[in-house]
N, C-alpha and C positions, 0 to 999 in steps of 0.2 A: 682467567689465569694468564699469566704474562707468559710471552715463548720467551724460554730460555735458548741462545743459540748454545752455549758452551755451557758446560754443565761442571761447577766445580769442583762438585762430590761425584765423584765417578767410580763407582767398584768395581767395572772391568781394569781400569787403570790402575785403581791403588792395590789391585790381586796382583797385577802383574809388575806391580813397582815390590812386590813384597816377593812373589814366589817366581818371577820371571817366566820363564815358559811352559812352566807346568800349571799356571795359572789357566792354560785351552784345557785341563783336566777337572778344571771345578765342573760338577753338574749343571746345567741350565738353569733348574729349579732352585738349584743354591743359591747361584747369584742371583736372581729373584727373589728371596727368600731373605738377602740379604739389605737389598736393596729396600725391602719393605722395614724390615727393622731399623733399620737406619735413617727411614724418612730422609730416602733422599730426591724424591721431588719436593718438599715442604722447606729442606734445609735448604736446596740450592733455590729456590725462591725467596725463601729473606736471605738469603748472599746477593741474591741479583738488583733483589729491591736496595740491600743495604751496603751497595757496590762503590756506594763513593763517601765512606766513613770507613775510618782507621782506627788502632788503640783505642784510647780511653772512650771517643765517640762511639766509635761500634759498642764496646760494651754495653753500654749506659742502653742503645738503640737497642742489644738483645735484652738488655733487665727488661723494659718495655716489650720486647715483642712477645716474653716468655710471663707477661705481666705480671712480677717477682715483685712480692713486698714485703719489704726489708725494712725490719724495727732496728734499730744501729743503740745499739747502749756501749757507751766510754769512749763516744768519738774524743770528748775531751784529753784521751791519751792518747792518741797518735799526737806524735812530739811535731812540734813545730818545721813546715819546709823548709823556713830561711835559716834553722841553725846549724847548717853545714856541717850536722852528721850525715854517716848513712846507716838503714837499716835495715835486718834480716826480721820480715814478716810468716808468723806461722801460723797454721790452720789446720784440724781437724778436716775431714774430705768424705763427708755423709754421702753425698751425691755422685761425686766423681766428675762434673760437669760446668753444671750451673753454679755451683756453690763457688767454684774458680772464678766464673762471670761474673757472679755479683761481687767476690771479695776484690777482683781485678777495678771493676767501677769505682768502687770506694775509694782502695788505697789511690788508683790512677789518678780520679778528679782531685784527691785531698793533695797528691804531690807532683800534681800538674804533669801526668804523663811521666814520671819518673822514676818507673819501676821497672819491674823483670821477673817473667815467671820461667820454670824449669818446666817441660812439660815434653809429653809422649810427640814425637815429632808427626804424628797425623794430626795432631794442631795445626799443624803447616798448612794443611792443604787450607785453610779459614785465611784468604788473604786481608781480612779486619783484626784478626788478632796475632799474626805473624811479628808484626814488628816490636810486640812487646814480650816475645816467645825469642827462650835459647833452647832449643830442639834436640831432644834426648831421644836416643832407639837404643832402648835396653835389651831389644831380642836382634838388634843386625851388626853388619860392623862397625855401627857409628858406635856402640856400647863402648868401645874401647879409646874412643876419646872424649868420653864422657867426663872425666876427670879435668882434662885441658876445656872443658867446656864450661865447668860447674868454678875452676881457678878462673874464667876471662869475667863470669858472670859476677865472683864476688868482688874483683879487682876493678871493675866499671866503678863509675859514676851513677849508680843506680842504684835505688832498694831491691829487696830481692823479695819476693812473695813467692813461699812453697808448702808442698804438705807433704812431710818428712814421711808419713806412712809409703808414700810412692803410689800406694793403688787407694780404692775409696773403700769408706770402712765396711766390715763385714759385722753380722749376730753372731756375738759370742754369748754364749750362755744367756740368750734371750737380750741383752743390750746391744744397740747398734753402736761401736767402739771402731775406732781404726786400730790397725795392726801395728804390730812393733816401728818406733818413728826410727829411723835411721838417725847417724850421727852426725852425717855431714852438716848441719847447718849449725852445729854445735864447735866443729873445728876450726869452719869457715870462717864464722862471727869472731871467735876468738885471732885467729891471725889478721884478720882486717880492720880488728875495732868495730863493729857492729854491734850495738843493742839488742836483745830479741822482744818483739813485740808478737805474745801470744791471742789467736783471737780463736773464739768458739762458734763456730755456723753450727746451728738448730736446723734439723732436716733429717728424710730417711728416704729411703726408694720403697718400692714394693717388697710385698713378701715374696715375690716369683724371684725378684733378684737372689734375695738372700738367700731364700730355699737351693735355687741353680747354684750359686757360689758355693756352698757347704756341700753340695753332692760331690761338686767337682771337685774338692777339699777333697773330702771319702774317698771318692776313686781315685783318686790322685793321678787327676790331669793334671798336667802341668800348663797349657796353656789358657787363659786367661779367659775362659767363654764369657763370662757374664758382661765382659767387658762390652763385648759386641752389644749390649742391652742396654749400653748406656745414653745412646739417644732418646734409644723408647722411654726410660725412664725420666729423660728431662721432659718429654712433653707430657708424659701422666704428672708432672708437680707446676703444670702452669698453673696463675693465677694461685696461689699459695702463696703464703705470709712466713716470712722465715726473721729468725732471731738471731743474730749476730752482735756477740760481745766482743770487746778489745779492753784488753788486758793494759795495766801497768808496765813499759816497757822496763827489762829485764837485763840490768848491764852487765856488759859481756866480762866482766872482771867475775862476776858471780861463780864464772864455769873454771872454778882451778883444779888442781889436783885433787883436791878429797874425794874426785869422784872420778868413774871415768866419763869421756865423751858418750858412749853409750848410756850411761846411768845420768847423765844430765838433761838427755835427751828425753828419756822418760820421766824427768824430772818437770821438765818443760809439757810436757803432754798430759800431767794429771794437772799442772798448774791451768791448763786448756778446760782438762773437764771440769775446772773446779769455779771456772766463770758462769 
């Protein structure tokens, strides 16, 4: 095993980037505890290994290191680089994870590094995929220039690849579905001229996930447990074969008034399940 001197996943750090001083309040055994869920000697080992690749390389380097195989049906419709639109990329969000890493590969390689994802800003701490991350904290004070973030993100020179649900999907009624899509990509498209190009990732987690996510539904926690399980569950789906379709892209004249931005939205998301 390689010595890592700096360790880039660090939970005493990111406790105390989150809760400040009350962070010396966590139990011992918690942050232990966390630490293990998190794989974070495993992760900060391929960070350290994969220390001198960026965007689209790193990704491509995690498909590989998470030995992810991807049947790709309708590359044929991602529209052409050189025709000097841009476009808003959407996705179902099975995994919460991986499924970001492999959609991030694809769309990256096909337009040469030319895209942009919205993501949970502990993204950040991954210095290979920061630079193609506009960094959202919807639970701190960055929440509230979230807005001025998501207006710079669709005003670039960039595609945009997101997944409107916000979190990754939960079992409803025994189907593994993501939750109601938000509208924003629906508004955004429309004042910038964007396409929507919808794609479907095939994939699920474990049943512990979903079981934990639906209790905490019940009890109505509000914060987000299962999430902390979302490492564990990318290395239970190594070496798995995942199915990812892309849709006929979806021009943004389509989204007028007959409907609203929220019902377009869901418009767009059964158009997803129906690849």
């Amino acid at each position: 095993m390689k010595n890592i001197e700096e360790k880039t996943i660090d939970i005493e750090k990111i406790l105390k980037s989150k809760m400040g001083d009350k962070a010396r309040l966590v139990p011992k055994p918690v942050v232990s505890w966390l630490k293990r869920i998190i794989h974070q000697d495993e992760v900060n080992r391929y960070l350290f290994d994969s220390r001198h690749l960026t965007g689209v390389d790193w990704l491509e380097e995690c498909v590989r290191y998470l030995d992810m195989h991807l049947e790709v049906e309708g590359l044929e419709n991602l529209p052409d680089k050189n025709d000097g639109r841009l476009y808003t990329f959407v996705s179902n969000h099975p995994l919460g994870g991986i499924d970001g890493v492999a959609l991030g590969a694809i769309i990256g390689r096909h337009y040469d590094g030319r895209f942009r994802y919205l993501v949970n800003d502990l993204l950040m701490n991954l210095p290979g995929l920061a630079p193609v991350c506009i960094p959202i904290n919807k639970t701190g004070s960055q929440s509230r220039s979230f807005p001025a973030m998501v207006e710079a993100g669709f005003k670039s020179d960039t595609h945009m690849l997101m997944f409107p649900a916000g979190i990754c999907s939960r079992r409803i009624d025994g189907q593994i579905r993501d939750l109601e899509w938000k509208k924003t990509f629906i508004t955004k498209s429309v004042e910038t001229k964007r396409d929507v190009v919808p794609i479907h990732f095939g994939g699920q987690n474990s049943d512990f996930f979903y079981r934990l996510a639906n209790i905490c539904k019940a009890a109505g926690i509000k914060f987000n447990i299962a999430m902390l399980f979302l490492v564990d569950e990318m290395y239970k789906n190594v070496h798995k074969t995942f199915r990812v379709s892309i849709g006929k892209p979806i021009p943004w004249q389509t989204f007028d008034k007959t409907k609203t931005p929220l019902e377009w939205a869901a418009f767009v998301r059964e158009r997803v399940y129906g690849l």
